[in-house]
C-alpha positions, 0 to 999 in steps of 0.5 A, spaced: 500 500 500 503 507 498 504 512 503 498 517 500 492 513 500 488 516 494 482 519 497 476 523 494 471 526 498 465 530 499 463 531 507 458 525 507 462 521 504 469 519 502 473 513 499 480 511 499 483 507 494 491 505 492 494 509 487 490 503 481 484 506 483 482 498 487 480 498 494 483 492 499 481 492 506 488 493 509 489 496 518 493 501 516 488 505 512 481 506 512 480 503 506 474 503 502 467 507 500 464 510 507 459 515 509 456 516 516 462 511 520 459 506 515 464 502 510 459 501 505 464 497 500 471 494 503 473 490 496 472 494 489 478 491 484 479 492 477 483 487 473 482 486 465 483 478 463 485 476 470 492 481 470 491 486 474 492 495 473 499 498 474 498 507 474 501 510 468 498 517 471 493 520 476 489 526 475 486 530 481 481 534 478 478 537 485 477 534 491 471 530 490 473 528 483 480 523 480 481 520 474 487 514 473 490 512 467 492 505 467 494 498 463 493 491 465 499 488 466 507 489 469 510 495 468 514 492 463 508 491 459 507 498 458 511 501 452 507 494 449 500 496 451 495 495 446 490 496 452 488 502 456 483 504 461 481 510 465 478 510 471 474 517 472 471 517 480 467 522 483 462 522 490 457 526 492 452 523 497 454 517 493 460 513 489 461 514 481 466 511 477 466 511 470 471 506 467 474 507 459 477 501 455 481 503 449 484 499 444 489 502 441 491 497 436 489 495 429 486 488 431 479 488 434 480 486 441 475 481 445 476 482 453 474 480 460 473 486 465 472 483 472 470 487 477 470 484 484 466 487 490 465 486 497 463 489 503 464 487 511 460 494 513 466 495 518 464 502 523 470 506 522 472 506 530 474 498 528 477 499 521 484 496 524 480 490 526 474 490 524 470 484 526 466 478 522 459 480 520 454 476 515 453 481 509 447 478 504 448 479 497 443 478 491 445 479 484 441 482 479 441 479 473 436 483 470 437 490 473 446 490 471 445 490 479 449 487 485 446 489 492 449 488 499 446 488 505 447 488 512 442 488 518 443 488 527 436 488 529 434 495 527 441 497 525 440 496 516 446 499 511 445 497 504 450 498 497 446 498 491 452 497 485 449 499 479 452 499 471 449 501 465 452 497 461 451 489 460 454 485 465 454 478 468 452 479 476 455 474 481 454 474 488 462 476 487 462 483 483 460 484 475 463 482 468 464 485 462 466 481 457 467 485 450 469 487 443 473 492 441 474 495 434 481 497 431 482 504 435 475 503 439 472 504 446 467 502 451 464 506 457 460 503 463 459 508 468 458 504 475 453 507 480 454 505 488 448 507 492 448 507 500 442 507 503 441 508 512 435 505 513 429 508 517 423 507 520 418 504 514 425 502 510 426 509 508 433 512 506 434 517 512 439 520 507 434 522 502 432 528 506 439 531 507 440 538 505 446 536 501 442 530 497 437 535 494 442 540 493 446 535 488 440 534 484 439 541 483 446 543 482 452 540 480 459 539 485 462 543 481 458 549 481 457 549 489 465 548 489 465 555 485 460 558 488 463 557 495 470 561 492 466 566 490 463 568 496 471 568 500 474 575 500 479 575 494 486 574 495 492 578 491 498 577 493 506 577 490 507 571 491 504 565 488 505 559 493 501 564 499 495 565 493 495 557 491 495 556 500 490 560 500 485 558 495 487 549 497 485 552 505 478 554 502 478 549 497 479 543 503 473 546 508 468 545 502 470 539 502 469 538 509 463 540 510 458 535 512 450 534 513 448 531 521 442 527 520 440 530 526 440 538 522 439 540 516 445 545 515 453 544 513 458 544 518 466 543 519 467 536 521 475 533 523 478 531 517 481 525 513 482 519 515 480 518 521 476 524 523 470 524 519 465 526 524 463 532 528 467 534 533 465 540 537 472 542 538 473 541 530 468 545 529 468 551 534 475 553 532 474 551 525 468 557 525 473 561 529 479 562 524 475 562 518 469 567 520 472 573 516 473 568 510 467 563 511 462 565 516 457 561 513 460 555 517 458 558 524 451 559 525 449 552 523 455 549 527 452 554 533 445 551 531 447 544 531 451 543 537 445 547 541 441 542 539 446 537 543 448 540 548 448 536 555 441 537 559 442 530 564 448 527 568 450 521 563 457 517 566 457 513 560 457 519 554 460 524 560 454 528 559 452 535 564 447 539 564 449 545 559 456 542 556 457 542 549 458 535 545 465 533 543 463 528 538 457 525 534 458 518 531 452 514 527 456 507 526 454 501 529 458 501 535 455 508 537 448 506 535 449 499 541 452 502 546 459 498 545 462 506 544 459 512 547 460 516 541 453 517 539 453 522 542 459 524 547 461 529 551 468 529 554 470 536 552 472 540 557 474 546 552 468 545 547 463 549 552 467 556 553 469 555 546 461 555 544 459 562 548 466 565 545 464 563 538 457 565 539 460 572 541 465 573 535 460 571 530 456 576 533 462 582 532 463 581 524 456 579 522 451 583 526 446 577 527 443 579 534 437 574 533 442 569 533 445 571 539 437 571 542 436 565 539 441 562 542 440 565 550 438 559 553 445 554 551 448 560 552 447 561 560 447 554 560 454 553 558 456 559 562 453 556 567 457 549 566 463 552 567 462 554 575 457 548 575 461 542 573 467 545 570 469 547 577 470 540 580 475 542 586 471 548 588 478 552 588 475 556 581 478 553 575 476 549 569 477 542 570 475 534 567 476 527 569 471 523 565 465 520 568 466 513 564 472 508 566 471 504 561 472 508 554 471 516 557 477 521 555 483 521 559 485 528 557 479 533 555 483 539 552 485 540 545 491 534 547 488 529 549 491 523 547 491 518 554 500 521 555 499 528 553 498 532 560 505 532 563 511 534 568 518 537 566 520 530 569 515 526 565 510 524 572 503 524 570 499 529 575 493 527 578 485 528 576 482 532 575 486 537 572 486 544 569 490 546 564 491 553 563 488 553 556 482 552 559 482 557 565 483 563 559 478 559 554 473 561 561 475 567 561 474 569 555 467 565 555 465 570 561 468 576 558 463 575 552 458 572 556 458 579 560 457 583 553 452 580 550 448 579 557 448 587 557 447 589 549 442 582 547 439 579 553 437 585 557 441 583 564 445 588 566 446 585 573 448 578 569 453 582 565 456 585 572 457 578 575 460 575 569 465 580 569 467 581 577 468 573 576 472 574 569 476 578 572 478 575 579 480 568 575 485 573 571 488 574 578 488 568 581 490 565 575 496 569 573 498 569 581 497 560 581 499 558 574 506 563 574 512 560 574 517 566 576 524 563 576 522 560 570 517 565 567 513 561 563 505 559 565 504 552 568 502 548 564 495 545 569 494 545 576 494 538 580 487 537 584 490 540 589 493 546 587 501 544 585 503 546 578 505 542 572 512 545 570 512 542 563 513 548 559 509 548 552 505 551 546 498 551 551 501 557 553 500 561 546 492 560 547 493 565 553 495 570 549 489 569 544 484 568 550 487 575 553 488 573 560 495 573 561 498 580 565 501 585 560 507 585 562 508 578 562 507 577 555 514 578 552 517 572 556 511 568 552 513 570 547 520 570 547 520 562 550 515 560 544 520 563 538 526 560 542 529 554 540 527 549 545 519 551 542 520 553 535 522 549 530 522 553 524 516 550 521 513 551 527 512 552 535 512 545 538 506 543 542 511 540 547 519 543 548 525 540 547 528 538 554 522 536 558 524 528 559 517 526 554 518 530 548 518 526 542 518 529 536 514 524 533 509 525 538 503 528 536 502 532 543 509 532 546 513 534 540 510 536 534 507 542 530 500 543 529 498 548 524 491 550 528 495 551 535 499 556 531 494 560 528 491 560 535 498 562 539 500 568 532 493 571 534 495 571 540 501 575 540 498 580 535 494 581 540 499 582 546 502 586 540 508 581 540 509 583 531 515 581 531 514 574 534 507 573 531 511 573 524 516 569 525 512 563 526 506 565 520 512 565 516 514 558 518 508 555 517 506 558 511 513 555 510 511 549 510 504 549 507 508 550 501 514 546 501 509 539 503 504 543 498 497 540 497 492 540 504 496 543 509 497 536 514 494 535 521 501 536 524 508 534 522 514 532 526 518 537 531 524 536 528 529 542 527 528 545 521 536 546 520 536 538 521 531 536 516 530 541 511 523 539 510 517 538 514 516 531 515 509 528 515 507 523 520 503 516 517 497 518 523 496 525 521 490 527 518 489 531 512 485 535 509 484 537 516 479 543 517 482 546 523 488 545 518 485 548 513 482 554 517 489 556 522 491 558 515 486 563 514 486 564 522 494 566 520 493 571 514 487 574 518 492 575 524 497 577 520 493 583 516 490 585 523 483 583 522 478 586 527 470 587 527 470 596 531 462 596 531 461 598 524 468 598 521 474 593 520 480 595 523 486 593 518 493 593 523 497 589 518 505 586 520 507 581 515 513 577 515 520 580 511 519 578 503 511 578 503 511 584 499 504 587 498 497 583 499 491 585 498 485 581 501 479 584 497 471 583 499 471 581 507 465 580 509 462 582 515 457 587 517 459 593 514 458 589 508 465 587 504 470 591 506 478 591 504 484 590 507 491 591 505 499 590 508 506 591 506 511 587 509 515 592 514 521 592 510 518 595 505 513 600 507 514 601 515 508 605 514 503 600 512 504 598 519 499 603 522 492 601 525 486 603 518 479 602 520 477 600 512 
């Protein structure tokens, strides 16, 4: 199996093939036609007389679009080929693969296509090692159809495979035999319907906003349509602008339709994460609203509609927490995972409220935020009801479920994510700073829209005593003086965990560090034991469990950084807050394509290249939207009333950009910047 899966994908749906085009189940790769945490075909295999494909080429026309160039045989084959095939793949709210047969050879020719095909229905949270089901297969002679089915009480999934040319139907896949002509050709487009079975057998898909929608309107037309809206980007160099457009390109591409809500919402990314996640969400929303704001009012929607209203060990639910994952496969709908609906996210629930309040700032939709009211309060009301679990103010978690609840609830949550300089684990439950600066901001937010939006003065004035007093404590508890860096968390009673890593740049974003602390930060994050060149580490080099390979303990994430870049824009630390931008723009050109989940935090003085890890999704939409975060924070980009302030500060060689048509309340709006080198002048705040 190659290291690049081929993918295509269009946020409902997604298949992952080898570079020929077929499709065998392999652990290491989530292989296959899948929609809603269901792999609905798990064996798709080309041959022509028994011999399989080898790729001559393979063009990737768009995200949810591909075409394979391919000749039967051995590579030595190749320069003798009489034969050719293409394979022309699309997906929409299902699978598409138009096959091509060529002759290229004075001679008729008389071949045997072989399709084989087959399903194991696996849920994505066992691809690895799925387990043995019984699949029902009926071949359709009649209707060229080949039907397979699978059922656990209630539970129903069903491919329908179709072609539109004569074929042999086995319980095994299609054959074609046929006859080409002196430099002739044959076509068959084969159709992969997948149906979620509802109550009186109805496709619970069919009456997604998405389904109807590709009836009306081509992919292509919606894909255009979405670039059209964005602000336009003009630029000097070509790699940012090519940046730009693959950024927004991917978050079309990941934009999902719950069959809970009608609506499109940012989900995780490829492979593994193709789901709502509240996480992935909120701050994919938060990133991009200057660029695509469309994406925040169903996301708000959605994630108030499942918010906690109960105390549920199992799915570590609470009374006003917002959801941390949405799935729909078999292991959910069982109980066998708690992912049906899941809530073990301590940072999801201030995110929501401070989200709530941004969207508010650019877009001017204060029905929204009355809509929205009583999720609101609730979430504000979570943090000091259930996020405070020591009683001594701070935001906190430890899972409910024993058996399969997170361990880590902030934005590292892998089980070795959260510890000491030294490697010690701390105990549960935990409040990492993030957190503290993430409620903060929540109750700062909170407090405006009480008293401009829901006419609550004395909510607002609370909120706002009680933003204020967690900054003092919080900058009194979490200091580190002899070091000057902010703890990482607080143990449950109180000691601080010493690890200095990239959480720290997320204060900065949420404002809840002391002013005259901010040149310390920063200095820590673009110096050599954090940064890497391509990036700020999520853990420093020194601490005894940093691993360069380590997602949470060593590598570069590009959505931590745009947080940490807006951050020090915020605290005016320009000089810094370029540095970085610069590194992973860097490395966004030098991977080229999507922008990758993570990459290693080698030195990039060592590697001379961004190395990508196997586990690291991509496209990934918190990915894809710290890019636009990262150009919005270096243009200075920020909602006055009415008016958009332009501050720009961009990295040395920038030259001019200029980003045309901004969406917000005022209308559309254009910003411009220089980098300093150039223009010293650009440099000064512009309301636009």
């Amino acid at each position: 199996m190659p290291q690049q899966p081929v993918c295509v994908i269009a946020g409902n749906a997604f298949a992952v093939s080898d570079m020929q085009g077929d499709m065998e189940v392999d652990p290491r790769h989530p292989i296959g036609i899948f929609s809603f945490d269901t792999r609905f075909l798990s064996h798709w295999v080309l041959s022509v007389d028994g011999e399989r494909l080898n790729a001559l080429s393979r063009d990737d026309m768009t995200y949810f679009e591909t075409r394979f160039f391919l000749v039967p045989g051995k590579a030595s084959h190749y320069v003798d080929a009489d034969v050719s095939l293409i394979r022309h793949r699309s997906i929409d709210d299902s699978f598409n693969e138009r096959i091509t047969l060529l002759n290229h050879s004075a001679e008729p020719v008389e071949l045997s296509v072989r399709l084989d095909i087959g399903s194991d229905f696996a849920d994505t949270a066992e691809i690895r090692q799925p387990r043995q089901r019984t699949v029902v297969v009926t071949a359709d002679q009649e209707r060229r159809q080949l039907r397979l089915r699978y059922q656990r009480e209630r539970f129903t999934r069903e491919a329908t495979v179709t072609s539109t040319a004569p074929v042999d139907v086995d319980q095994g896949g299609m054959t074609f035999r046929i006859r080409l002509e002196p430099e002739g050709s044959w076509v068959t487009d084969l159709h992969v319907g997948m149906t979620i079975h509802g109550e009186g057998g109805r496709d619970l898909r069919a009456s997604l906003e998405s389904h109807r929608d590709m009836v009306r309107r081509s992919m292509r037309e919606d894909l255009q349509d979405w670039l059209d809206r964005a602000p336009q980007l003009i630029t000097e160099r070509r790699e940012l602008a090519a940046s730009y457009v693959r950024s927004l390109t991917d978050l079309a591409s990941l934009r999902y339709v719950p069959l809970v809500n009608p609506g499109r919402v940012p989900i995780g990314g490829l492979p593994w994460a193709m789901a709502l996640y509240g996480r992935d969400s909120l701050l994919t929303c938060l990133q991009s609203i200057a660029f695509t704001p469309e994406l925040t009012p169903a996301t708000l929607r959605m994630l108030a509609n499942l918010q906690g209203g109960r105390l549920d060990d199992e799915h570590d639910e609470e009374p006003g927490k917002i959801l941390s994952e949405l799935r729909y496969g078999e292991s959910a709908a069982f109980g066998d995972r708690p992912t049906s609906l899941y809530y073990g996210a301590a940072d999801t629930t201030p995110l929501f409220v401070v989200l709530l309040d941004e969207y508010e700032r650019w877009s001017g939709d204060a029905d929204l935020v009355r809509e929205l009211r009583h999720p609101a309060r609730m979430a504000l009301d979570w943090i000091d009801e259930f996020g405070d679990m020591t009683g001594d103010g701070y935001l906190r978690y430890q899972t409910r479920n024993d058996r399969h609840g997170t361990v880590n609830q902030g934005w590292k949550n892998s089980p070795d994510a959260i510890r000491y300089a030294d490697g010690r684990t701390p105990g549960l439950p935990r409040a990492t700073c993030e957190l503290q600066g993430y409620a903060y901001d929540a109750k700062r937010r909170g407090a405006r829209l009480a008293r401009e939006f829901w006419d609550d003065p004395a909510y607002a004035d609370r909120l706002e005593r009680e933003a204020a007093e967690l900054k003092r404590r919080f900058n009194r508890d979490f200091w580190l003086p002899t070091r000057e860096y902010y703890a990482l968390a607080l143990e449950p009673d109180g000691t601080p965990v010493d690890a200095l890593s990239s959480n720290m740049g997320h204060l900065l974003w949420s404002g809840i560090v002391d002013d005259e602390r901010a040149p310390a930060l920063a200095a820590h994050l673009v110096g050599p034991e954090l940064f890497s060149g391509w990036g700020v580490r999520t853990l420093a080099v020194g601490q005894h469990c940093y691993n360069p390979v380590g997602s949470h303990l060593g590598a570069v994430w590009p959505s931590d950084n745009a947080l940490i870049v807006a951050g020090l824009r915020h605290y005016r630390r320009d000089a810094e807050a370029a540095q970085i931008a610069a590194g992973i723009f860097d490395m966004a050109h030098t991977l080229g394509g999507s922008v990758p989940e993570l990459v290693a935090g080698y030195e990039r003085e060592f590697t001379k290249y961004p190395v990508q890890l196997p586990a690291a999704g991509r496209p990934q939409s918190w990915s894809a939207g710290g890019l636009l975060m990262l150009l919005g924070a270096l243009l200075g980009l920020r909602p006055i009333g009415d008016n958009l302030l332009v501050n720009p500060s961009l990295p040395p060689g920038f030259g001019r950009i200029e980003l045309l048509d901004i969406p917000g309340r005022w209308g559309h709006s254009d910003a411009y910047g220089r980098d300093r080198a150039a223009s010293p002048r650009e440099s000064r705040p512009r309301l636009r």
